[in-house]
C-alpha positions in Angstrom: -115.2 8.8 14.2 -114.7 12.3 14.3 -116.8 12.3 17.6 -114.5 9.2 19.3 -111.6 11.6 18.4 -113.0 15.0 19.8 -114.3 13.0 22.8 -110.9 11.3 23.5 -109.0 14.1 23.6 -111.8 15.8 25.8 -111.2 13.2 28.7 -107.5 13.4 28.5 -107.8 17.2 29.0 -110.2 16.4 31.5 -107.8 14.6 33.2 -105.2 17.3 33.5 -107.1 21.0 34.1 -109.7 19.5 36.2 -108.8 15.9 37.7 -111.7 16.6 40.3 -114.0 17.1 37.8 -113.3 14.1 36.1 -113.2 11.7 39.3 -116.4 12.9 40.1 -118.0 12.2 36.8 -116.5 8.7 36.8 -117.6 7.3 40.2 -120.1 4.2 39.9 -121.7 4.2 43.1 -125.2 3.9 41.7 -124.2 1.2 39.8 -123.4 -0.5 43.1 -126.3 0.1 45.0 -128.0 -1.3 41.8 -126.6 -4.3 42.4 -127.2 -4.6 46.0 -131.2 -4.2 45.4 -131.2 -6.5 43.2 -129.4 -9.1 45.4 -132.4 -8.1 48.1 -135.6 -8.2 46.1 -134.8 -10.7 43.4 -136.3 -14.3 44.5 -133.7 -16.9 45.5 -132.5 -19.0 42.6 -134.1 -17.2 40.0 -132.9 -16.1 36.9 -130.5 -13.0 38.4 -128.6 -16.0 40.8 -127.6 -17.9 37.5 -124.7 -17.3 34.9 -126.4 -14.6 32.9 -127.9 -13.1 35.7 -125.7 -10.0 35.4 -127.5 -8.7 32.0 -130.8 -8.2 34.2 -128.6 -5.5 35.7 -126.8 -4.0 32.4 -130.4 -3.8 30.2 -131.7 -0.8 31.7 -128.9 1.4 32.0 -127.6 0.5 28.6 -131.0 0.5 27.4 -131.6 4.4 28.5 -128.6 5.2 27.0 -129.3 3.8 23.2 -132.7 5.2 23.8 -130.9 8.9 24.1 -127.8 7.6 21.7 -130.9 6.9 19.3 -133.0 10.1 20.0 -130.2 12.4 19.4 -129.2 11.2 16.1 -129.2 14.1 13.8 -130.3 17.1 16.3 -128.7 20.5 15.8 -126.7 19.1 12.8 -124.8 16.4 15.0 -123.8 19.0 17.8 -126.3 17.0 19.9 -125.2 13.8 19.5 -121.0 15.4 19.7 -121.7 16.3 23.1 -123.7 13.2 24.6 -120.5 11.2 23.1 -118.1 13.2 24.9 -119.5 13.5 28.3 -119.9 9.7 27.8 -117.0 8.8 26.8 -115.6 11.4 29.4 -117.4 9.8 32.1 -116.5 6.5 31.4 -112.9 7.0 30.3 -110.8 5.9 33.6 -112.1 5.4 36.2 -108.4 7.2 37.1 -106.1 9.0 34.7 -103.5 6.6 34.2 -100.7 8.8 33.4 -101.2 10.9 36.1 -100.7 7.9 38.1 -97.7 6.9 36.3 -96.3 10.4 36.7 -97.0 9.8 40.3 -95.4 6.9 40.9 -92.5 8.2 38.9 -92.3 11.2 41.1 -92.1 9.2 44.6 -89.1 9.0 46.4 -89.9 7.5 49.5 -90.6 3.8 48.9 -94.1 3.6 51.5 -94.8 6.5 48.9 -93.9 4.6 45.7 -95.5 1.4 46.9 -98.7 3.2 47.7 -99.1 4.9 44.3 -97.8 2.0 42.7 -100.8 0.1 43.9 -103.2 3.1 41.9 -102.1 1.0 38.8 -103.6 -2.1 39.7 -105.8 -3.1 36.9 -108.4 -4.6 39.1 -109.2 -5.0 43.2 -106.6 -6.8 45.0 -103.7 -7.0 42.9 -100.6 -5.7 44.1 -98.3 -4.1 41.8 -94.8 -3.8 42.3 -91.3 -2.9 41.0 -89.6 -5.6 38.5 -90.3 -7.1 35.4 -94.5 -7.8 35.6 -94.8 -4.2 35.8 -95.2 -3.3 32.3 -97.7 -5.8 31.8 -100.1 -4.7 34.8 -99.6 -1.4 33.2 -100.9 -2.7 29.7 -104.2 -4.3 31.3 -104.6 -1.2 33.3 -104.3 0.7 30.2 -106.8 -1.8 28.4 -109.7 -1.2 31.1 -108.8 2.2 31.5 -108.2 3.9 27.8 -108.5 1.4 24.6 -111.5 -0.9 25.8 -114.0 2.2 26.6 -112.4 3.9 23.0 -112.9 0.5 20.8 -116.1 -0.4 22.1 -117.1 3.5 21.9 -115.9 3.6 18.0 -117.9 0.7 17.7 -121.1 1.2 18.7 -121.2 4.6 20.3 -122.0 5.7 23.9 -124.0 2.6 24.2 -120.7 0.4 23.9 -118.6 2.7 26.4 -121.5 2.3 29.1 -122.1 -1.6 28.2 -118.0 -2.2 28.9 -117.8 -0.1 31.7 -120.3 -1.8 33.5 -119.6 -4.6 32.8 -115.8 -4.4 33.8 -117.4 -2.8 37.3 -120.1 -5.5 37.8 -117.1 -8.4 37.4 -114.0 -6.5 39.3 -115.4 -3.7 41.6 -118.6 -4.4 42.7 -118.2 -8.5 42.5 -118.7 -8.5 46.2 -121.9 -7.6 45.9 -123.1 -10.6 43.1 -123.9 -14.0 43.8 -121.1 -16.2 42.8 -122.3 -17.7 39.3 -123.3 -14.0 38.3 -119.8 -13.2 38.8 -118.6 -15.8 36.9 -120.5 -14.4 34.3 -119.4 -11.3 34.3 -116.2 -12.1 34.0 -116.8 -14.3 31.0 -118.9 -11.5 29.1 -115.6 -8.9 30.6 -113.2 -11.2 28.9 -115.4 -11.6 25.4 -115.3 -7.5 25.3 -111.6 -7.4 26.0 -110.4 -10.0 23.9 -110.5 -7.6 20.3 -109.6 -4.6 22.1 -106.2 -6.5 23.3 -105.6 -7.8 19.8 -105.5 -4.0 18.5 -103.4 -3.0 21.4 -100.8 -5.5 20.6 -100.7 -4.6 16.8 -100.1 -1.4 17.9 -97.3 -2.4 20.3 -95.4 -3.7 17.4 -95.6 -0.9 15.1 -94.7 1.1 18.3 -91.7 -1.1 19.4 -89.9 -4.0 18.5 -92.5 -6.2 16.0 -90.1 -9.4 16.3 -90.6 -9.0 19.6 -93.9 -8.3 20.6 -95.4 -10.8 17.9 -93.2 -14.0 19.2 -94.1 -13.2 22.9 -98.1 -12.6 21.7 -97.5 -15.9 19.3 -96.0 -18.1 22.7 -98.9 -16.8 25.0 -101.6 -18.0 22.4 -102.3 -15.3 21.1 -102.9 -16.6 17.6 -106.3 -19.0 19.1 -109.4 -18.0 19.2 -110.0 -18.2 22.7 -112.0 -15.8 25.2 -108.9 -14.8 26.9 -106.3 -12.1 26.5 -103.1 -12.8 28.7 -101.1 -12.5 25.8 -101.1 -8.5 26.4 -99.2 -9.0 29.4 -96.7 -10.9 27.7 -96.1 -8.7 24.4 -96.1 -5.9 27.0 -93.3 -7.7 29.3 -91.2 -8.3 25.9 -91.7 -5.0 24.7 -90.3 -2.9 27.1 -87.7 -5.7 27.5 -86.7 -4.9 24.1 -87.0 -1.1 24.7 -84.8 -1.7 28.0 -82.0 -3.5 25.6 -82.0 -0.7 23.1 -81.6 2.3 25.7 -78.3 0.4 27.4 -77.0 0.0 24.0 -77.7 3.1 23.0 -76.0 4.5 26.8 -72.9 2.2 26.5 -72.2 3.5 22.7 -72.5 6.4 24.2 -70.1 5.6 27.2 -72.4 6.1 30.2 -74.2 3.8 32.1 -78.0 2.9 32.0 -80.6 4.0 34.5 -80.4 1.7 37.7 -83.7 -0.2 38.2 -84.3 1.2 41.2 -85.5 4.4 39.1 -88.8 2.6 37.6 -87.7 2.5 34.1 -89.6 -0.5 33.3 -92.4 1.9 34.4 -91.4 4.8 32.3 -90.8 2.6 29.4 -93.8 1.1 29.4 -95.9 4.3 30.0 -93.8 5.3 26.5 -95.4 2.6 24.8 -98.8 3.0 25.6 -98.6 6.6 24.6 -97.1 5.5 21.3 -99.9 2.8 20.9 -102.8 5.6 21.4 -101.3 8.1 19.3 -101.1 5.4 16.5 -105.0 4.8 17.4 -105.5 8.3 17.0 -103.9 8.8 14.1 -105.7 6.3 12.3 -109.1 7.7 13.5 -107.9 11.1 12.0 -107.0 9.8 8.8 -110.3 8.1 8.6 -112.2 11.5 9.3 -110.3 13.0 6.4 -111.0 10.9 3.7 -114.4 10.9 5.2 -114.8 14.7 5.0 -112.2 14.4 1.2 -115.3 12.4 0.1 
């Protein structure tokens, strides 16, 4: 635990002194080109055309890295097996900084501008993002797939569970193109399975940060309460947080006797950015009180 904490804040420092740095240690090109050979030298309607076809591409890149996760264990009094997490973890934390693309977006003022880096939040290929009241909830996926899944599955199981949900997440959004179609499907299926605890936290932790009444009747309506391999009920507690947020600040402006921020000026955007600080602190904070009764022990 203590690593997942040194290693998160490592990649959001990252982020900040040396976004080029960390861009470059994030790119999945080879995992790409992986794919491709394997669509050209694997025999037609074999085993990598069919449903689980996708693990014949994720077992030997995860396997290298539980072999390392495994061989490090205990060298140099843990130092070895701190820094292979955090360059892990580092490298696949992202693949962008989502707050700089927040503060981006915030920061535009022409709207070809706005729309362009509004677009950098997209949670996945092809899906636009604009202005209005879906926002916050592409911005709650984006932060799913970009900061909590690699961080649960990393607390989990180590590097090996970073790497095993990135790839996966790039074989079934970003590289789909280059999969047969049932392969994709089951990518997808194996991306939802991986997703599905990591948005259950993430809405706990929305209703501790904001409105609980909220957040758990909007989580309740979208099914959240089934056990089912699907998590679309983040977008909805997201969309009903910052509603709730949104209510409370022109309250809170009219008691006051000025009026709200126009729409025009992204709040829901702000807002929502807000929340998904609140939610990883709260994260964070746990993982810290954990280390201390570790170390109190």
């Amino acid at each position: 635990m203590f690593t997942t904490l040194v290693a998160v804040i490592a990649a959001l420092v990252l982020g900040h002194v040396a976004p080029a740095l960390g861009a470059s240690l994030r790119q999945f090109h080879w995992f790409g080109q992986w794919l491709e050979w394997l669509g050209s030298h694997v025999d037609e309607g074999g085993f990598w055309r069919g449903r689980h076809g996708i693990w014949l591409a994720l077992l030997p890149p995860v396997l290298l890295v539980l072999l390392v996760q495994v061989a490090l264990s205990g060298r140099l009094l843990g130092l070895a097996s701190l820094l292979f997490g955090v360059i892990v973890l580092v490298c696949t934390w992202g693949p962008r900084d989502l707050d700089i693309d927040v503060e981006s977006a915030l920061d535009a003022t022409e709207p070809e501008t706005r729309r362009a880096r509004l677009d950098q939040l997209a949670p996945e290929p092809g899906v636009g993002v604009a202005e209005g009241p879906a926002l916050p909830g592409l911005l709650m996926r984006s932060a799913l797939r970009r900061w909590f899944a690699p961080l649960l599955w990393f607390l989990l199981l180590g590097p090996v569970g970073a790497v095993l949900y990135r790839l996966v997440e790039r074989a079934a959004l970003a590289h789909a193109v280059a999969l047969p179609a049932e392969n994709v499907l089951g990518a997808r299926d194996a991306l939802r399975v991986l997703e599905w605890p990591v948005a259950q936290l993430m809405v706990l932790a929305l209703a501790l940060a904001g409105n609980f009444d909220l957040v758990f009747r909007a989580w309740r309506a979208a099914g959240g309460d089934r056990w089912q391999a699907g998590s679309g009920f983040l977008e909805s507690a997201g969309r009903a947080a910052v509603r709730g947020e949104l209510a409370e600040e022109a309250a809170d402006y009219l008691e006051a006797g000025r009026l709200p921020p126009a729409a025009g000026e992204l709040v829901e955007l702000r807002d929502a950015m807000s929340l998904v600080w609140r939610m990883l602190l709260l994260w964070l904070a746990l993982l810290a009180l954990l280390v201390i009764a570790g170390w109190v022990n």
